[in-house]
DRENPA-3360 file (N, C-alpha, C; in nm, 2 decimals, always signed):
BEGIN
1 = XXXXXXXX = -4.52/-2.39/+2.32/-4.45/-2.51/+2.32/-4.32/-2.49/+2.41 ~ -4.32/-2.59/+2.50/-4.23/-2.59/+2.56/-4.06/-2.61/+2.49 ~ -3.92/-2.56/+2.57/-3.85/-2.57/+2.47/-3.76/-2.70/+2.53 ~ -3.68/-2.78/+2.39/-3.63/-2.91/+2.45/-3.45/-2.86/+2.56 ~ -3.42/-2.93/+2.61/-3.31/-2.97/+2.67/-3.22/-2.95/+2.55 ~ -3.12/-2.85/+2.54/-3.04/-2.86/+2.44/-2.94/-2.96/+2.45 ~ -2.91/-3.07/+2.35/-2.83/-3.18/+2.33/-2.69/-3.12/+2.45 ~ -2.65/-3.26/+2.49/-2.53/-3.26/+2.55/-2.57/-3.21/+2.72;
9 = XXXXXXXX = -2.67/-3.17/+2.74/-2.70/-3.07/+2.89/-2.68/-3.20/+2.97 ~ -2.62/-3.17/+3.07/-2.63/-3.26/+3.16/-2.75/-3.26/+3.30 ~ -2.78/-3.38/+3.29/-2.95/-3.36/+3.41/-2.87/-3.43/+3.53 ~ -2.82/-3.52/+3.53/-2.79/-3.62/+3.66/-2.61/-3.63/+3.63 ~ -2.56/-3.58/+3.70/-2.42/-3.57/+3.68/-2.37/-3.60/+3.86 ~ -2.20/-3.64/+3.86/-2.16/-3.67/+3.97/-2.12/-3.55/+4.04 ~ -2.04/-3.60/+4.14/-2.03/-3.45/+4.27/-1.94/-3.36/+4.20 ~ -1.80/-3.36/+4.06/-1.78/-3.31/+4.04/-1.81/-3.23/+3.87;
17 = XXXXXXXX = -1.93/-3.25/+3.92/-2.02/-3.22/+3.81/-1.96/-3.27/+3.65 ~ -1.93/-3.35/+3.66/-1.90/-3.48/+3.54/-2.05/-3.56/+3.50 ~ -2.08/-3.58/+3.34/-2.19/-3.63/+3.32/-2.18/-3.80/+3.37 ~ -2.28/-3.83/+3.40/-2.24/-4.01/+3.41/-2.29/-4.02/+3.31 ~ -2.22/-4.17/+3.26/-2.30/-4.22/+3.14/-2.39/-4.29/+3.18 ~ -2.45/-4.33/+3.08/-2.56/-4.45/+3.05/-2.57/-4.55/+3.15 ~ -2.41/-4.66/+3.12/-2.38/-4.79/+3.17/-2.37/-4.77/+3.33 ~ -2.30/-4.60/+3.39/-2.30/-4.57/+3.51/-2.45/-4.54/+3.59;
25 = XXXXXXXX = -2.53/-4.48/+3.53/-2.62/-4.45/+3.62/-2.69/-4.57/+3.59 ~ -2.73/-4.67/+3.50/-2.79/-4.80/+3.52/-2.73/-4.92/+3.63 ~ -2.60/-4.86/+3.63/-2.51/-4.93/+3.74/-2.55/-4.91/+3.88 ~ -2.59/-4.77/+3.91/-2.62/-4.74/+4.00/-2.81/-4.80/+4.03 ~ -2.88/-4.77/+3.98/-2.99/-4.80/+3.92/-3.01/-4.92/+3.99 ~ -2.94/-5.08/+3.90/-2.93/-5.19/+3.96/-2.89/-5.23/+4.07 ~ -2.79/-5.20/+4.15/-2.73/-5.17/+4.31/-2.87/-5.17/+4.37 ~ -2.92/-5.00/+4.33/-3.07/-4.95/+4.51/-3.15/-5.08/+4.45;
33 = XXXXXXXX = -3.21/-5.08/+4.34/-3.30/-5.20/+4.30/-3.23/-5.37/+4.35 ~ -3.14/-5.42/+4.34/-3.10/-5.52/+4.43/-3.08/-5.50/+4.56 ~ -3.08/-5.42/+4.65/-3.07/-5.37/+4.78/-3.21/-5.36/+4.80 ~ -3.29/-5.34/+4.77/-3.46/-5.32/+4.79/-3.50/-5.44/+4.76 ~ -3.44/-5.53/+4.67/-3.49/-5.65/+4.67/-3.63/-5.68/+4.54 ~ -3.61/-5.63/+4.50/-3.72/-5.54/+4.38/-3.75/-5.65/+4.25 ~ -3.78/-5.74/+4.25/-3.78/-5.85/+4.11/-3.84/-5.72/+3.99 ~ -3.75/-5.81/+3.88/-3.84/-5.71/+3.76/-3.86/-5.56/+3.75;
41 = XXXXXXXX = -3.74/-5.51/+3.79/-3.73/-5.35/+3.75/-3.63/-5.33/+3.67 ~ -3.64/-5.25/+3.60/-3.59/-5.20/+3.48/-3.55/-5.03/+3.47 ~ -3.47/-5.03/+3.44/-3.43/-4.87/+3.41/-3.48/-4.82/+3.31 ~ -3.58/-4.85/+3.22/-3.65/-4.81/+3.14/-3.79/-4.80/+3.18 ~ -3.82/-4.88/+3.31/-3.98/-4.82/+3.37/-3.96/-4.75/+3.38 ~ -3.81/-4.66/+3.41/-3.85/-4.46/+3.49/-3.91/-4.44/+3.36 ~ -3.82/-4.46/+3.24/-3.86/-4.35/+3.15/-4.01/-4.38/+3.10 ~ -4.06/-4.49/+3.11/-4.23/-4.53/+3.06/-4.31/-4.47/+3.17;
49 = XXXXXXXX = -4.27/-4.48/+3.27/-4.36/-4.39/+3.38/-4.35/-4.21/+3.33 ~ -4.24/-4.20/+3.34/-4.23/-4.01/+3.30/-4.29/-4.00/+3.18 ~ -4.24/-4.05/+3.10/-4.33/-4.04/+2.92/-4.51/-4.08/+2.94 ~ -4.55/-4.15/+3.04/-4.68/-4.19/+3.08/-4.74/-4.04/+3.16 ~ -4.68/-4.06/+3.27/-4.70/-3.91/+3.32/-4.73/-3.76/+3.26 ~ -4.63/-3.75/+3.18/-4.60/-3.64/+3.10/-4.75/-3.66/+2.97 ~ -4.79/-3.75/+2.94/-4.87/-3.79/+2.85/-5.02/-3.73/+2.94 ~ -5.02/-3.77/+3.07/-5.16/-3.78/+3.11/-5.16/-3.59/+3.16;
57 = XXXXXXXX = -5.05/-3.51/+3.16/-5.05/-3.38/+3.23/-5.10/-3.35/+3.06 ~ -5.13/-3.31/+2.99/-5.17/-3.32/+2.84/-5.02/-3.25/+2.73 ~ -4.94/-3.31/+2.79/-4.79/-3.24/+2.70/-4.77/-3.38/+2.61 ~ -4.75/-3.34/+2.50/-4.68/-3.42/+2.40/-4.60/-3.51/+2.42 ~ -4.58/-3.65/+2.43/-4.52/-3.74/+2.45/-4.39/-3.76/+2.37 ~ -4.38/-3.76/+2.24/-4.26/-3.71/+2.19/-4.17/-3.61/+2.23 ~ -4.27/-3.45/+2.26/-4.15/-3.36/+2.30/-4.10/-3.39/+2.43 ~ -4.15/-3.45/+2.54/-4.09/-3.50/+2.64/-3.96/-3.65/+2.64;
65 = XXXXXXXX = -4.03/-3.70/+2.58/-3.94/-3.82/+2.50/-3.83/-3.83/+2.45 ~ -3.85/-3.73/+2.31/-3.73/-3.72/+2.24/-3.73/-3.78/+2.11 ~ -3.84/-3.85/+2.09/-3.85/-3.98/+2.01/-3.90/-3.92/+1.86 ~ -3.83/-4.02/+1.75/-3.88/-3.89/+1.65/-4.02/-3.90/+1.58 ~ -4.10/-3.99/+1.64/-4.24/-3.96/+1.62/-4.32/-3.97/+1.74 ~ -4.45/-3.92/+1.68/-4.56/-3.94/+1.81/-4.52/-4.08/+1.82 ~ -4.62/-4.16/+1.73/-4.61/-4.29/+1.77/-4.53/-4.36/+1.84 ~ -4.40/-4.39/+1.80/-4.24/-4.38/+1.88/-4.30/-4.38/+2.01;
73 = XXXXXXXX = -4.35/-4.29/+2.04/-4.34/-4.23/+2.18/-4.47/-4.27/+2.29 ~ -4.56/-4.29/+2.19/-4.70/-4.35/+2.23/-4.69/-4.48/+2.28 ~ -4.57/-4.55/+2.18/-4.57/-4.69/+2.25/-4.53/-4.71/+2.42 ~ -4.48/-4.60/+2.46/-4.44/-4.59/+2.61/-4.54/-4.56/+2.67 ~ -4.63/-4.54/+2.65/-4.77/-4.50/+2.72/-4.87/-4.62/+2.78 ~ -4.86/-4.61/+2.89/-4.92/-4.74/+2.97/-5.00/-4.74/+3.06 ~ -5.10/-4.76/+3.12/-5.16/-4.75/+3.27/-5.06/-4.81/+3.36 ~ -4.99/-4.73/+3.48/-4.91/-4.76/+3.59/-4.98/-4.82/+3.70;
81 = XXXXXXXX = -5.02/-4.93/+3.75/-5.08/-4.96/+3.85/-5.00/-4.88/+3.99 ~ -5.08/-4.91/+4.03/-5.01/-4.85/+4.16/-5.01/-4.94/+4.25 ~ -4.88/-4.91/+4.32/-4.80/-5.03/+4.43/-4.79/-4.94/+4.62 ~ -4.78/-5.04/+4.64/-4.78/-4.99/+4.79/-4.63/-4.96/+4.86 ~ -4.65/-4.87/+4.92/-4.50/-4.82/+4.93/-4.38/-4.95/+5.02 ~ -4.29/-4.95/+5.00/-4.18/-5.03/+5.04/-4.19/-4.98/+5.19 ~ -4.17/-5.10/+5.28/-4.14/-5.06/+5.41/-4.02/-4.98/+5.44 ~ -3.98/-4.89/+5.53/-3.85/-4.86/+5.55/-3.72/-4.96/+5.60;
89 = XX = -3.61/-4.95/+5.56/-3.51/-5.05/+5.55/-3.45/-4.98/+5.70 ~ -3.34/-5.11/+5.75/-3.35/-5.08/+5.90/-3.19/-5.09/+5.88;
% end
């Protein structure tokens, strides 16, 4: 079993290695997604895609998650269609 992310670690922090919060990196999040022009994305698809992902590599969906049950965590599990990549921006 893989081991979890001990509480508090920071994954995505700024240049002076400060955690962002929540409201910040969703901040950021919404900006590239209105700049791309993107209808209907959500900062919660990353995590349904990674919890989907992590699901189909055969790891436990909760221990990737975090969530305190399977189920919990099953509900993130989805078929991702797949999309065609964005042209490059000029």
């Amino acid at each position: 079993m893989r081991k979890r992310i001990p509480e508090g670690t920071t994954i995505i922090h700024t240049r002076r290695l400060k955690p962002y919060t929540y409201y910040g990196i969703r901040s950021i999040f919404r900006r590239v997604v209105d700049r791309a022009k993107l209808p209907d994305v959500h900062i919660h698809d990353i995590r349904r895609t990674a919890i989907t992902n992590a699901k189909k590599e055969g790891r436990r969906a909760q221990e990737f998650s975090l969530h305190k049950t399977e189920s919990e965590a099953n509900a993130y599990v989805v078929e991702v269609p797949r999309v065609r990549p964005l042209e490059p921006m000029e």
